[in-house]
C-alpha positions in Angstrom: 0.0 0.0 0.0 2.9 2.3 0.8 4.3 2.4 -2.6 0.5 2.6 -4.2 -0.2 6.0 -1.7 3.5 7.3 -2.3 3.1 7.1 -6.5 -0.9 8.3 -6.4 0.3 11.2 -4.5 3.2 12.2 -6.8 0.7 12.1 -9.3 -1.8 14.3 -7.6 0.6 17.2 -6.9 1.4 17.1 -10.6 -2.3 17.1 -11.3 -3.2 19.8 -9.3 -1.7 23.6 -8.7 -0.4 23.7 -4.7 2.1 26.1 -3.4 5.7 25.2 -2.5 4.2 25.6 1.7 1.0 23.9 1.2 2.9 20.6 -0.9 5.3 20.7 2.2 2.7 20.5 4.6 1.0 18.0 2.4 4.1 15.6 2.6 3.8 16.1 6.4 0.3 14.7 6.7 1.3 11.8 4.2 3.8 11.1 6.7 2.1 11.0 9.4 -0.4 8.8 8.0 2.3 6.4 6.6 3.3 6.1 10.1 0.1 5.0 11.0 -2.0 3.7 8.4 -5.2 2.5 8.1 -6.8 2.0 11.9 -7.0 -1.3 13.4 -8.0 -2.6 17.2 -4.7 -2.2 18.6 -5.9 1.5 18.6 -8.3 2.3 22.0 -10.7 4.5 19.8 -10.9 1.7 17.0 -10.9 -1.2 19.3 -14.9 -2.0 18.0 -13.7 -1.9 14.0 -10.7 -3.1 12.5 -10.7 -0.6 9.4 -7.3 -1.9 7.8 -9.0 -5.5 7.4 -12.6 -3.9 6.7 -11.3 -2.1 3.1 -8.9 -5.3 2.6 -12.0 -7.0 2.9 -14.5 -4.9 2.0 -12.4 -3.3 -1.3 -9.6 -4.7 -1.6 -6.4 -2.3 -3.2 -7.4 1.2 -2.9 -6.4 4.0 -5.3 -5.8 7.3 -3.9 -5.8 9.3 -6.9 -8.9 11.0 -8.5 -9.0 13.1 -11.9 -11.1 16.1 -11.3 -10.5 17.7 -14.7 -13.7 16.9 -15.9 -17.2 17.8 -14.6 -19.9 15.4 -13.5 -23.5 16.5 -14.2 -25.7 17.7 -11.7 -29.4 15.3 -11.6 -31.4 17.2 -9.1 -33.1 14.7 -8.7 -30.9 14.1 -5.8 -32.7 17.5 -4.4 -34.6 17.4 -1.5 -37.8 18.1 -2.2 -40.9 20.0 0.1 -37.6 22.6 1.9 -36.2 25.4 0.7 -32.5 25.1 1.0 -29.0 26.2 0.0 -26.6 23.8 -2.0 -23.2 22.3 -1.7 -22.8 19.6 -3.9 -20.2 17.0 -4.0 -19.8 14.4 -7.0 -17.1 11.9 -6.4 -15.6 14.3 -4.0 -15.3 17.2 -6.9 -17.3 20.5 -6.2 -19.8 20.5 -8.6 -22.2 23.3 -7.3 -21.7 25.7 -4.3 -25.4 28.4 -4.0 -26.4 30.3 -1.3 -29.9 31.6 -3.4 -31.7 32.3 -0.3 -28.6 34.4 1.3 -27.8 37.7 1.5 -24.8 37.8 -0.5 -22.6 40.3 1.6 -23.7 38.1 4.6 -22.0 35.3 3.4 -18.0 34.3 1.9 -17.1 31.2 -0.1 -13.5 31.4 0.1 -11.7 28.8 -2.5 -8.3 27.1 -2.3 -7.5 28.0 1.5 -4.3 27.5 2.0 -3.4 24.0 4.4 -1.6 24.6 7.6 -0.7 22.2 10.2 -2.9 22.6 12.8 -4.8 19.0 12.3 -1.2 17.1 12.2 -1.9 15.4 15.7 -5.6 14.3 15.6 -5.6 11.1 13.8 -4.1 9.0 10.6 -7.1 9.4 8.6 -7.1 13.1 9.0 -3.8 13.1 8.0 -4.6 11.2 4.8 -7.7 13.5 4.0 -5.4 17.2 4.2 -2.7 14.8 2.2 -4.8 14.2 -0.5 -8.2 16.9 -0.8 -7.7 18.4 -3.8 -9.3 22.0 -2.9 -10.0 23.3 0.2 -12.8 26.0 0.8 -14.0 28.3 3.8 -17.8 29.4 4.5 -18.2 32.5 6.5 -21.2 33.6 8.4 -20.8 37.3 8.7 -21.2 39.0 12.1 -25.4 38.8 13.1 -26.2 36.8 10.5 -29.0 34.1 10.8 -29.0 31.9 7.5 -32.3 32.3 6.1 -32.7 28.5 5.0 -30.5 26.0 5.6 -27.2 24.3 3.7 -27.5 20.9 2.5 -24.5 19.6 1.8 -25.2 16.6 -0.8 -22.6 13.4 -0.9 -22.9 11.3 -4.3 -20.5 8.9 -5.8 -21.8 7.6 -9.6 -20.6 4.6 -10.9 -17.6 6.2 -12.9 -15.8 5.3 -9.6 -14.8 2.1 -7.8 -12.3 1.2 -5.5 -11.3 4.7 -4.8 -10.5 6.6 -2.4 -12.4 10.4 -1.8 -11.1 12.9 0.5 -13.7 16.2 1.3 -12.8 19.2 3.4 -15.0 22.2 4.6 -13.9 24.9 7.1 -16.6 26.8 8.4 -17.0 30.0 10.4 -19.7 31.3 12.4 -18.9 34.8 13.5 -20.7 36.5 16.6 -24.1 36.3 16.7 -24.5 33.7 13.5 -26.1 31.4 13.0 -25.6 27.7 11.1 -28.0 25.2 9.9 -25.7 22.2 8.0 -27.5 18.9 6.6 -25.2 16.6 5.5 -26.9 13.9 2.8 -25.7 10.9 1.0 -26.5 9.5 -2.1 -24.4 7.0 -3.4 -24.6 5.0 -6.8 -21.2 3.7 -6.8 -20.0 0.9 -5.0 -17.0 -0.4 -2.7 -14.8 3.3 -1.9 -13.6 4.8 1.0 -15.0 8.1 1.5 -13.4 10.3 4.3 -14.6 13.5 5.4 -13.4 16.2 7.4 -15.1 19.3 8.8 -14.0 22.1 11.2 -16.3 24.2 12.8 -15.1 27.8 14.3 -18.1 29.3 16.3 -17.4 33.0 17.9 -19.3 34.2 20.7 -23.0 33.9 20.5 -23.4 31.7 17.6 -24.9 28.5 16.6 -24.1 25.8 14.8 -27.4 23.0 13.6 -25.7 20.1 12.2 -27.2 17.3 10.8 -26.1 14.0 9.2 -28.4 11.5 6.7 -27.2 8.3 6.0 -30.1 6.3 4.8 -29.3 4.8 1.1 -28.0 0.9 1.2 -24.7 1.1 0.1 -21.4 -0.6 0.2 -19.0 2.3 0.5 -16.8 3.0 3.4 -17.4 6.3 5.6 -15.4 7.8 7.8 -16.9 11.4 9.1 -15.0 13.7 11.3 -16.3 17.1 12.7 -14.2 19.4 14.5 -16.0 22.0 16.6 -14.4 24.8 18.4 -17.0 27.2 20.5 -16.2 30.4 21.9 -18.5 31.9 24.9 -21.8 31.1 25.2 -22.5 29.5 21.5 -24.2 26.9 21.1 -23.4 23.3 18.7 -26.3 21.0 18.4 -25.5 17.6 16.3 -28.1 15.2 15.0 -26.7 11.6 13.5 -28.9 9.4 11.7 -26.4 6.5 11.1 -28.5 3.8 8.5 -27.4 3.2 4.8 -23.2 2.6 4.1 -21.6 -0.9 4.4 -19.5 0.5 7.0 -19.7 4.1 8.7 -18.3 6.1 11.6 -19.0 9.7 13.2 -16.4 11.2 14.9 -17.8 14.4 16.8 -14.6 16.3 18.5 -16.2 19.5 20.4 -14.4 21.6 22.4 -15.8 24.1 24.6 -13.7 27.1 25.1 -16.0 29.4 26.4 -18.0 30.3 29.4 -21.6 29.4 29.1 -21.2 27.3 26.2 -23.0 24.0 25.4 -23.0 21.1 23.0 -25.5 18.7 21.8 -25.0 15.5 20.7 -28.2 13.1 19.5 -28.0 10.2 17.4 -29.8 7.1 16.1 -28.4 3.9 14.9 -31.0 1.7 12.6 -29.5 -1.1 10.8 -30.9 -3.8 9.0 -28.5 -5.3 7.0 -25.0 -6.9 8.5 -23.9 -2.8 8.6 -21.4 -1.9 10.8 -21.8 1.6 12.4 -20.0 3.8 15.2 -20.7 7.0 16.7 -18.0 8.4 19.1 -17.8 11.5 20.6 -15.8 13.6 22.4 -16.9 17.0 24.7 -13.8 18.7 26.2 -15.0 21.3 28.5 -12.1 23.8 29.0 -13.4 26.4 31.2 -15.8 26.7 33.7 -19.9 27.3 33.2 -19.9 25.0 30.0 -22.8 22.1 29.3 -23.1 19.3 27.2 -26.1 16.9 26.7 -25.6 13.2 24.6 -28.1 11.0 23.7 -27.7 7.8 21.4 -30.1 5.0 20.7 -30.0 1.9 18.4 -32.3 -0.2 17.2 -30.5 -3.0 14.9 -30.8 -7.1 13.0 -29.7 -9.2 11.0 -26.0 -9.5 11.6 -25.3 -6.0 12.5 -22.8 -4.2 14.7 -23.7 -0.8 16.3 -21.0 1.1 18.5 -20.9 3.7 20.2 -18.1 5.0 22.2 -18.5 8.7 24.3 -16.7 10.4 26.3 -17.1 13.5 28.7 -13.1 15.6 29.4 -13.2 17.9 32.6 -10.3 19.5 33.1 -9.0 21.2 36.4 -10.6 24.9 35.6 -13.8 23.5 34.2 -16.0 23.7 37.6 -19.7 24.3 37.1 -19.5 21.5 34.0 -23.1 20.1 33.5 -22.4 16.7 31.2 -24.8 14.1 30.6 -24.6 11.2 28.3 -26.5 7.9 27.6 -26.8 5.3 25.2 -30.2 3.0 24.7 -30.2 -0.2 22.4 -32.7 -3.0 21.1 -31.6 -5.9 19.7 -34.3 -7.6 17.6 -32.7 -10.4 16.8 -29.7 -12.8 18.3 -27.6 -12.1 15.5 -26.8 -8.7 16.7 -24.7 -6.3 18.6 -24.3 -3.1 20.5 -21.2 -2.2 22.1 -21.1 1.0 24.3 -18.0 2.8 25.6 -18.9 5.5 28.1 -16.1 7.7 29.7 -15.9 10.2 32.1 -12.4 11.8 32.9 -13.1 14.6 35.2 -10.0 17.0 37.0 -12.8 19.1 38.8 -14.5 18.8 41.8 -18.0 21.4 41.4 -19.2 19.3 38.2 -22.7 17.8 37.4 -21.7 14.6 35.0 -23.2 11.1 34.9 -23.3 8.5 32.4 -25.3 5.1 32.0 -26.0 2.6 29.0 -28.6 0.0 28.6 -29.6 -2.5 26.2 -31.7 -5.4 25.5 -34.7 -6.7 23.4 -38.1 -5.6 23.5 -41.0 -6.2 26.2 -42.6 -9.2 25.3 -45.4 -8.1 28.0 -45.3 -4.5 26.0 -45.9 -6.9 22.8 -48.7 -9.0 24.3 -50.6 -5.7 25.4 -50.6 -4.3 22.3 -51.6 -7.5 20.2 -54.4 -7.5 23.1 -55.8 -4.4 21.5 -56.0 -5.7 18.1 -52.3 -5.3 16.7 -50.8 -8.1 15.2 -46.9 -9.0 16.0 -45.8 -6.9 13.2 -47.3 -3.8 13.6 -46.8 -3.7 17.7 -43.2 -4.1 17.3 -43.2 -1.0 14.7 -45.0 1.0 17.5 -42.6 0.0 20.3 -39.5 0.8 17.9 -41.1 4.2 16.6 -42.2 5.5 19.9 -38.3 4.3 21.1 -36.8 6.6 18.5 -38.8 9.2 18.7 -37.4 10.4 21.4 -34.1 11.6 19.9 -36.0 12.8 16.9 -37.8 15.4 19.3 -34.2 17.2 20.6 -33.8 18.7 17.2 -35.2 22.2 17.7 -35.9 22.7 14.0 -39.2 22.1 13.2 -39.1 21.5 9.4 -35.5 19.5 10.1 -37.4 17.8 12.2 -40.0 16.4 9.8 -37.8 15.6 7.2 -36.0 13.6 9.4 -39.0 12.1 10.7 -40.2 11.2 7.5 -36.5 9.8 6.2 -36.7 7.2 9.5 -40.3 6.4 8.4 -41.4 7.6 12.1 -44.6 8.7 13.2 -46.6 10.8 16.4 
C-alpha cells in the first residue's frame, strides 16, 4: 500500500496547482499517516472496527488518486424536495455546485483554495490522509449577526464512474458573533465499494450557533469515515443530530471543544441497521473552562447480523467547575444475531461538576408486545409502535421544526 499511496500522491501534486508551503505541509500529513496507516484494534478508539481488514475485505487495493479535470453532471433529482434550501454539492468528491440563493450575499463568503496549515497534524491517521490528499479546500463564512435564512445541505454522491477509490472532502466553516448555522449533510451513493473520508472544522465565535445534521439512509457498500471538529467560543451553542442507517461501514467522529464560558454542545444520534452494517458513533466533549454544558443521547435499534457502536466520552479539566455533562446510550436488539457495544467515559480533574453517564440494552417487552396484540395489533405492527415511539425520542431534541420532519419522514417515524 505504501508504494501505491506514495506514486498516487506524486501524481496528484502534478495534477493539481499547490504552493511550494502547502505541498510541504501535504508531505507532512502523508507522513504522518504512513506512520500510521489504516486503523485497526490495537488503537483504544478503533478497538470495536478493525478498518485496515474492513477495506482489505470490503475493497480490496485502494487507489488514492482521483482526476477532477472533468465535470460530472448535476441530476437534481438528488434535491430534496418540500424545503427550501441552500446547496453544496459534492460528485465523487469534486465540487460541482456551491449556491447560497436564499442568502444575502454580503452576509456570506465562499472562500476557494485555502491555504493548508498544520494545525490538524496530531488528531488522527485518517485526517492526516484527507489534508494529504483533498484536492481544494474551501471556507464558508457567516458574517457577524447573520441568521441563514434556509439552511445548507450539503449533498454526498458517488456515480458509478468510480470504484475502488478513495475520496477525500474538506469544509472549514465560520460562524462569526451572533450567527447562525444550519448544516444537513446527505448521502447518495450509486457507486459501490470506496472509501469516503470527510473532514469538517467548525469555528463558532461568541454567541453563535451551529445546527448540524447527518443523513445516511441509502443501502450502500461504500466506506465512511466522518469527522467534525467543533471549536465554540463563549456562550455558543453546537447541536448535532446523527442518523447512522445506509453505508456498508460508517463512523462519526464528533470532537467539540468548549472554550467558552456558558457554552453547550448537543450531541443526538440514532443507529437503525438492517443489513449486516457496521456503524459507530463516538464523541468527544472537552470542556475547558468553567460554566460550560453538554447533553448526549444515542439510541439503536439494529438485526440481521449488525454491529452498532458507540463510544463517548465527557473531558473535565481542572478549571472546568460548574461542567453540566450528561450522556446515555439505549439499544434493542431484535434479533440474536446482533450487537451493540457502548463505551462510556468520564475523565473529570474538577470537583464542582454535574456529569453522569449510564447505557442500557436489551430486546423488546414481550409483556409490552402482548398488550398491544391485546388491543387488536398483530406481532408486526406492535413491534413497529414499540421501535417508533423508542426513537422518537431523539428525533424530538432537534429544535428545527421542518428539520425535524424531514427527518422524521426519512426514518419512516410517526406521532
Amino acid at each position: 500500500m505504501e508504494e501505491r499511496l506514495k506514486l498516487d500522491f506524486e501524481k496528484t501534486l502534478k495534477n493539481l496547482s499547490f504552493s511550494k508551503k502547502e505541498i510541504e505541509t501535504k508531505q507532512n500529513y502523508l507522513s504522518r499517516f504512513l506512520k500510521v496507516g489504516f486503523p485497526n484494534r490495537n488503537l483504544e478508539n478503533w478497538k470495536f472496527s478493525d478498518l485496515s481488514q474492513i477495506i482489505k475485505k470490503s475493497i480490496g487495493e485502494l487507489s488514492f488518486y482521483n482526476d477532477y479535470s472533468s465535470s460530472n453532471k448535476v441530476d437534481s433529482s438528488i434535491f430534496v424536495d418540500g424545503l427550501e434550501h441552500n446547496k453544496i454539492v459534492f460528485i465523487n468528491g469534486r465540487v460541482e455546485k456551491i449556491d447560497f440563493q436564499y442568502e444575502e450575499k454580503n452576509k456570506i463568503d465562499i472562500l476557494e483554495n485555502i491555504e493548508l496549515n498544520d494545525n490538524f497534524l496530531n488528531v488522527n491517521s485518517l485526517v492526516n490522509l484527507n489534508n494529504a490528499f483533498t484536492n481544494k479546500h474551501f471556507k464558508i463564512i457567516v458574517k457577524n449577526n447573520y441568521y441563514l435564512k434556509k439552511p445548507l445541505i450539503v449533498y454526498h454522491s458517488t456515480n458509478k464512474k468510480i470504484k475502488s477509490k478513495n475520496i477525500n472532502i474538506r469544509l472549514d466553516f465560520l460562524l462569526e458573533k451572533n450567527s447562525c448555522l444550519k448544516i444537513i449533510d446527505i448521502f447518495n451513493d450509486i457507486s459501490e465499494k470506496n472509501f469516503v473520508n470527510i473532514f469538517y472544522n467548525f469555528d463558532l465565535h461568541k454567541d453563535s450557533i451551529l445546527k448540524n445534521y447527518k443523513i445516511d439512509k441509502l443501502k450502500n457498500n461504500n466506506i465512511k469515515y466522518s469527522f467534525n471538529n467543533i471549536e465554540q467560543d463563549t456562550n455558543s451553542v453546537s447541536e448535532t443530530f446523527i442518523l447512522s442507517a445506509g453505508s456498508h461501514f460508517l463512523k462519526n467522529e464528533i470532537n467539540c471543544n468548549l472554550n467558552g464560558r456558558y457554552s453547550s454542545a448537543f450531541v443526538n444520534g440514532i443507529f437503525y441497521l438492517k443489513d449486516k452494517n457496521h456503524h459507530e458513533i463516538r464523541t468527544n466533549i472537552n470542556h475547558l473552562i468553567d460554566n460550560t454544558k453538554s447533553y448526549q443521547l444515542i439510541k439503536s435499534v439494529s438485526e440481521n447480523e449488525t454491529n452498532a457502536v458507540y463510544q463517548g466520552k465527557i473531558f473535565v479539566n481542572s478549571e472546568a467547575q460548574k461542567t453540566d455533562g450528561y450522556q446515555l446510550s439505549k439499544a434493542i436488539l431484535l434479533d440474536e444475531t446482533t450487537e451493540f457495544n457502548a463505551k462510556p467515559e468520564l475523565e473529570i480533574y474538577a470537583d464542582d461538576v454535574k456529569c453522569s453517564h449510564g447505557s442500557a440494552s436489551g430486546s423488546l417487552d414481550d409483556n409490552s408486545i402482548f398488550y398491544l396484540m391485546s388491543r387488536g395489533l398483530n406481532y408486526k405492527e406492535a413491534k413497529e409502535l414499540l421501535v417508533n415511539g423508542f426513537l422518537l425520542d431523539v428525533v424530538e431534541k432537534i429544535t428545527d421544526t421542518e428539520i425535524k420532519n424531514l427527518i422524521k419522514n426519512t426514518i419512516g417515524l410517526k406521532e
